[in-house]
N, C-alpha and C positions, 0 to 999 in steps of 0.2 A: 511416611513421616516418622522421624526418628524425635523423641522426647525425653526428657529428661526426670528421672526420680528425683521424689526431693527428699535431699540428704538433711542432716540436723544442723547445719548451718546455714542453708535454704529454709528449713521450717523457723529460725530464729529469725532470720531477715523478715517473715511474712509476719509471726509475733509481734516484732517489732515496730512493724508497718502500718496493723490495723490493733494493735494489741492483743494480750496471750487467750485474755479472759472470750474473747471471739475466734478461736482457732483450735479446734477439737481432732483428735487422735486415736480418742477411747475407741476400742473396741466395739461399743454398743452405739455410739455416734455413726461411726462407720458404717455398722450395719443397716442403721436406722435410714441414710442416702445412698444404700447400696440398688432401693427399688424404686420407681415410681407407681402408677396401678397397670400397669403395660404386663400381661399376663403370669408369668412368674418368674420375669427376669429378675437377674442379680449379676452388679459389678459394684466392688468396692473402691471409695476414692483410696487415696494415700493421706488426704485430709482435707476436713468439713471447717470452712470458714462461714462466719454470720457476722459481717462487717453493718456497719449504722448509719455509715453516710456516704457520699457520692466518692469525695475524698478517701475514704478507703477503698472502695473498688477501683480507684482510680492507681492509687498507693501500687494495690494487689497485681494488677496487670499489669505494672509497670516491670515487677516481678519477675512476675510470669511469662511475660512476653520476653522480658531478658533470657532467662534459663531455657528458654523451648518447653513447658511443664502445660500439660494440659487443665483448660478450665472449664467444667462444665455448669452452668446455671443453672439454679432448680428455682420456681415457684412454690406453690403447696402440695407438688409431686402425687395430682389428679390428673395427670397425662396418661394420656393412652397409644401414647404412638412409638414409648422410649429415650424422649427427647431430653429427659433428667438426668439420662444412665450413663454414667461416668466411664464411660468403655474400655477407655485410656487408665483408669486410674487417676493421676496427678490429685486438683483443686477440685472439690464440692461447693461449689459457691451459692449457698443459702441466701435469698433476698425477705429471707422471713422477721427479719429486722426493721425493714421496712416500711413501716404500716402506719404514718403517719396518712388523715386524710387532710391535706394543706390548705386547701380554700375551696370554697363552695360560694360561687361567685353566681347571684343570683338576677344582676343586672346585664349578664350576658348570658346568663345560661351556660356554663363553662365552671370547671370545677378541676382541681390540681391537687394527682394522686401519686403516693410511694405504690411500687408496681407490688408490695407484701401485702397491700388492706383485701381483706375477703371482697371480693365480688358481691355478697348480701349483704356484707355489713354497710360499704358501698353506698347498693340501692335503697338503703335505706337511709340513711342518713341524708340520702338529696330528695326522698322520697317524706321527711318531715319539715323539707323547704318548699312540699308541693310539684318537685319536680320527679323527673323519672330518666334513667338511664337503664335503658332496653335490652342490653346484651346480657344476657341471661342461662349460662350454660347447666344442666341438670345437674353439676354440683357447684354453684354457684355458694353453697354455705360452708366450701374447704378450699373453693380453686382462689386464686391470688387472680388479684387485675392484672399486672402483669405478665404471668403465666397466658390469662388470655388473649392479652398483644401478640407476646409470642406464635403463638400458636393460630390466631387469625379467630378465635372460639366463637360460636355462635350462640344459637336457642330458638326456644320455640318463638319470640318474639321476630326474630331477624326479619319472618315474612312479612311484616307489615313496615317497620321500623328500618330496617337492612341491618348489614353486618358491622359489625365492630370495626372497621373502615371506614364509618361513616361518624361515626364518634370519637375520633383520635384524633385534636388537630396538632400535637404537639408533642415532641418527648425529648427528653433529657439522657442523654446515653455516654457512655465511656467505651472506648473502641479500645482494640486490644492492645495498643503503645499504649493507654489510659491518659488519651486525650479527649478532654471531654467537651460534650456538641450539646445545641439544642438541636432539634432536624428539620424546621418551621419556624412557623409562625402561631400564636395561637388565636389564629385568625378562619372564617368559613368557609374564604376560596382563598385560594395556594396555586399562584401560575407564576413563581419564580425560580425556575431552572429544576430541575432532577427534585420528584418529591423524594425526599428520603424518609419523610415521618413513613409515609405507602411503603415503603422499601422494609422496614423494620418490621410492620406487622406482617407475621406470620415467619420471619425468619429463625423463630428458634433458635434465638441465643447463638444464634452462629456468627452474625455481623457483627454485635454490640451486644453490650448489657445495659438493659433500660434503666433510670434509677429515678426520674420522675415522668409523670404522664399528664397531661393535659385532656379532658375528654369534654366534648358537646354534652348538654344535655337538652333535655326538653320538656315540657310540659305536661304534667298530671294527669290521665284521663282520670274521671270519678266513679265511672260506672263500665263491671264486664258482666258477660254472658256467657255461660259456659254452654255447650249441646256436647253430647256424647253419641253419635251414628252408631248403631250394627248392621253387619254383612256377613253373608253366609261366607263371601271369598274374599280373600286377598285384593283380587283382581279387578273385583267391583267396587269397593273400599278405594284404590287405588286411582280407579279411573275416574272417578267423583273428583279427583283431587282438583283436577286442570278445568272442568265442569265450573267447578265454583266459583273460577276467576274469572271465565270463561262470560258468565252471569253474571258480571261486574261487582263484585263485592269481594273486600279486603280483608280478611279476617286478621285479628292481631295475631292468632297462634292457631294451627292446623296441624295436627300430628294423628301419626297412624299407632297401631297398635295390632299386632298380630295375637292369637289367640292363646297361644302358647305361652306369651310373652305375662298376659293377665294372672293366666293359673301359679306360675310361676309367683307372682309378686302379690299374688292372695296366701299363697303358702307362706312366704317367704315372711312377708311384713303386715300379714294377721285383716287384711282388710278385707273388709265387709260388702261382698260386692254380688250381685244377682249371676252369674255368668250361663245364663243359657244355651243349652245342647246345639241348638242350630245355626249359635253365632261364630264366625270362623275368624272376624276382624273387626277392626272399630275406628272411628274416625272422631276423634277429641278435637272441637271447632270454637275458639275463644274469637267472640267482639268486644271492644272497647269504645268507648267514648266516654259524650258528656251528656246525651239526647238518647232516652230510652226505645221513642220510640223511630230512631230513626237506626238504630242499634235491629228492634224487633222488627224491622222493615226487613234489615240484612237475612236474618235470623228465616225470615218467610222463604227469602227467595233461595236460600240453601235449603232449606226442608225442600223445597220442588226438585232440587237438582239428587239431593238423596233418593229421590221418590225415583227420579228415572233412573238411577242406578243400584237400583234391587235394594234398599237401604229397608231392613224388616222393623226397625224401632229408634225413636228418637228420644234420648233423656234430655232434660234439663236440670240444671244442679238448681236448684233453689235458693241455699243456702249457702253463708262463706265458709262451713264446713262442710259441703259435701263437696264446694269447686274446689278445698283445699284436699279431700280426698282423693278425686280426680287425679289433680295433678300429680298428687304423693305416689299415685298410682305409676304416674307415666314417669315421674323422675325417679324412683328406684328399681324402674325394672333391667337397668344394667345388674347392679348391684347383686339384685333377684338371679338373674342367667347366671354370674359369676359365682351365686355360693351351692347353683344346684349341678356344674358340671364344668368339666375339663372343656374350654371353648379357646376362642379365635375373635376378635370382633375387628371387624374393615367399617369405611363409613364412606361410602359411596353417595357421590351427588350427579346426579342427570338431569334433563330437562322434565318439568311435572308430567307432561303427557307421558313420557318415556316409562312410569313409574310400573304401571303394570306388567309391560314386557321385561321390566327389570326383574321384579318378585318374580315372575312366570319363569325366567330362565334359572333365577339363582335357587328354587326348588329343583330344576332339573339338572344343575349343576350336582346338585346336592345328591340326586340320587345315582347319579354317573360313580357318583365317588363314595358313596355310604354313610355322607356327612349328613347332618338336619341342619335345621339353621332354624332360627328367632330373629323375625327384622320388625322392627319400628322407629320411629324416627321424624324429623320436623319435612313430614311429606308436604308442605307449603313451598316448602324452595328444592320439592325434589332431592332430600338429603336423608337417604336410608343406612342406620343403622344395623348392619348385620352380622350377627352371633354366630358362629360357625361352632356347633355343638360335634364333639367325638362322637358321641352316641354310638353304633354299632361297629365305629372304624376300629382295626386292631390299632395297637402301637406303632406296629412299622408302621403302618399306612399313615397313620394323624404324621408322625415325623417324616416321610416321604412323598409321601402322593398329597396330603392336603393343599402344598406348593401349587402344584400344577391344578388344582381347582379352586385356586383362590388366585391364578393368574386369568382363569378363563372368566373368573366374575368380574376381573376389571378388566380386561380385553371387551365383554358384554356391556359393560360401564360406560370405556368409551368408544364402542359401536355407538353406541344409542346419542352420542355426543356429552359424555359427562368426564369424571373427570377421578380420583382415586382414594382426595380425602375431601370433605367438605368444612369439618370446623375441626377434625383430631391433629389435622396435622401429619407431617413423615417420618418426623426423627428417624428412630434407626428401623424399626419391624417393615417399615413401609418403602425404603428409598432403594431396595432391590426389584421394587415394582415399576420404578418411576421412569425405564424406557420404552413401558407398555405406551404411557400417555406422550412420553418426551420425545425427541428427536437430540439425535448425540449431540446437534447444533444449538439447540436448546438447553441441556445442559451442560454444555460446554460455557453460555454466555454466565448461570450461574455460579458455574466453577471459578469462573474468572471475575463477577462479582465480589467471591467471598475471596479471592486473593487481591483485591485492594484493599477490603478494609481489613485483613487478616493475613498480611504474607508467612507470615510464621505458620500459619492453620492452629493456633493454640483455642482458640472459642465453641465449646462444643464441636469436637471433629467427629467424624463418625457419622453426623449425619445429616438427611435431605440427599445429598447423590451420591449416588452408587460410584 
């Protein structure tokens, strides 16, 4: 695809379109959306727009789509997969302007968002109406709601709740001639003809640009429970997972934690945590409701299912500062891996039971090729997080050979029947991987998705297929 620079009678036109005071050039502007957190890549746009209303994105592509000029959209550029990174060059298109939260509509449960408003600030704000909106991603206190339509984001909540699919009846989008749609209804069932709201999430900015969201909400629990499992292995940690559903009980949030992963983030962010010699993993198991003791009922019949799977100690948090310790725990342990070593993170999802043979292989991947690895992650929907650490590889090797064993873990991914990202996404680091899982007839149908509603290919090019 051949595109178009834009000259200083093209950057007047877009000036003029959305205005100057929203259309940046500087140098350190540039720089600033040259990265998202996707490991140390760097592309610089040609220029960073931060337009305020539907109408100017709509202005903007009309542009863009004129000249052939590429446009990529960013959120709060907490992406992990690439999908911000302006690869082309051309349009940086900023929805950080965005962040109006428009109604919180309490007699439907239903609430209408700009795709800019923080994710926390979000949950909380329908969280002082008593209600609650579940999608919850670990950095949910910098990622944009939008960002996580895009992207399909999940969290530790998804297992009980589902995914952010399940919370989006509606969105307001500008396609890339900047003709603008709703994609629904904002309605709780949707069986008139091709959902297209389903079709947007998780497209990354490649179909549309979102500019309002409509999302479900639901109703408050009053009351969690936190338990904290240790296991000498991975393996036994892991295999508890599918045990527990298995025993009929729903936990609101069930997340793994490998051992390596804790030391790290007791260094890292100073917390105060017992870590004893003989524990090798752990198992962070969150209830909810409104009935305590039907909460501690749950709460029994997992300690039995820990018990038979080698499970040496069971905590309970007490207090809302130690569950918030906890947590603080498991949500900065990316963070943690990233400031102590040159890594790699994939985010694989398989079937729960699957989860052990998954860790079992992706250590022996590890040692075939001289890499280590740190995986934890929301092990309730079988969704592992893994850090692929240089540790003893030389340089060639991290640049050569890590390829070929980070193709044999998702090859292992979907043996097992999973699948290559679970809530990060493909953008660009991931979509040379995607004829492990694809067949060319399957992305072929994508291919030719994104050439209807994008014939020009101007809307984040680059990436999801290879």
């Amino acid at each position: 695809m051949e595109y178009t620079k834009i000259t200083s009678a093209i950057l007047a036109e877009i000036e003029n379109a959305i205005g100057a005071s929203n259309v940046f050039v500087d140098d350190e502007s540039l720089a600033n959306y040259a990265h998202d957190e996707t490991e140390d890549l760097k592309y610089y746009p040609e220029v960073v727009v931060k337009p305020t209303d539907t109408e100017s994105v709509s202005a903007l592509l009309k542009i863009c789509n004129g000249y052939k000029i590429p446009v990529t959209p960013r959120g709060g550029g907490t992406g992990l997969s690439g999908a911000a990174l302006p690869i082309f060059g051309g349009v940086l298109l900023s929805m950080e302007k965005f962040k109006a939260i428009i109604d919180i509509d309490t007699e439907n449960l239903q609430a209408t968002v700009e795709p800019g408003v923080i994710t926390e600030e979000f949950m909380n704000a329908v969280a002082e109406k008593g209600l609650l909106y579940p999608v919850d991603p670990s950095s949910k206190g910098s990622c944009f709601i939008g960002g996580n339509v895009a992207h399909g984001s999940g969290g530790p909540r998804v297992v009980k709740y589902g995914t952010i699919r399940e919370y989006i009846l509606n969105l307001e989008v500008v396609l890339a001639n900047g003709d603008v749609i709703w994609t629904g209804a904002n309605t709780l069932k949707y069986a008139s003809g091709y959902n297209l709201t389903q079709l947007m999430i998780g497209s990354e900015g490649t179909l549309a640009v979102v500019t309002k969201i409509v999302t479900k909400l639901i109703p408050r629990t009053s009351l969690t429970v936190l338990m904290l499992g240790s296991f000498s292995t991975n393996e036994q940690a892991c295999g508890a997972v599918s045990a527990i559903f298995r025993a009929g009980v729903t936990p609101s949030a069930l997340e793994f934690m490998e051992r390596k992963g804790v030391e790290w983030v007791i260094k890292f962010d100073e917390i105060k945590f017992d870590l004893k010699d003989d524990v090798n993993a752990f198992l962070m198991i969150e209830f909810d409701g409104d009935d305590l003791d039907v909460i501690f009922k749950d709460c029994e019949k997992v300690n039995m299912v820990l018990e038979e799977f080698g499970c040496t100690e069971v905590l309970f948090a007490d207090t809302a500062q130690q569950k918030e310790e906890l947590w603080r725990m498991r949500r900065t342990m990316a963070e943690s891996v990233k400031s102590n070593s040159v890594y790699k993170e994939e985010d694989t999802v398989v079937p729960r039971a699957a989860l052990p043979k998954l860790v079992n292989g992706i250590k022996e991947i590890g040692s075939k090729y001289g890499f280590e690895s740190v995986c934890y992650g929301h092990a309730g929907d079988g969704n592992l997080h893994i850090n692929i650490i240089k540790a003893g590889m030389s340089d060639d090797d991290w640049r050569h050979k890590l390829k070929d064993g980070i193709i044999e873990i998702f090859e292992l991914t979907t043996a097992l029947g999973g699948t290559i990202s679970g809530e990060h996404g493909i953008g660009l680091v991931q979509k040379d991987y995607m004829p492990i899982k694809y067949s060319e007839i399957h992305l072929n149908l994508m291919r030719s998705i994104k050439s209807v509603f994008d014939p020009n290919g101007i809307l984040n090019p680059g990436k999801i297929t290879p």
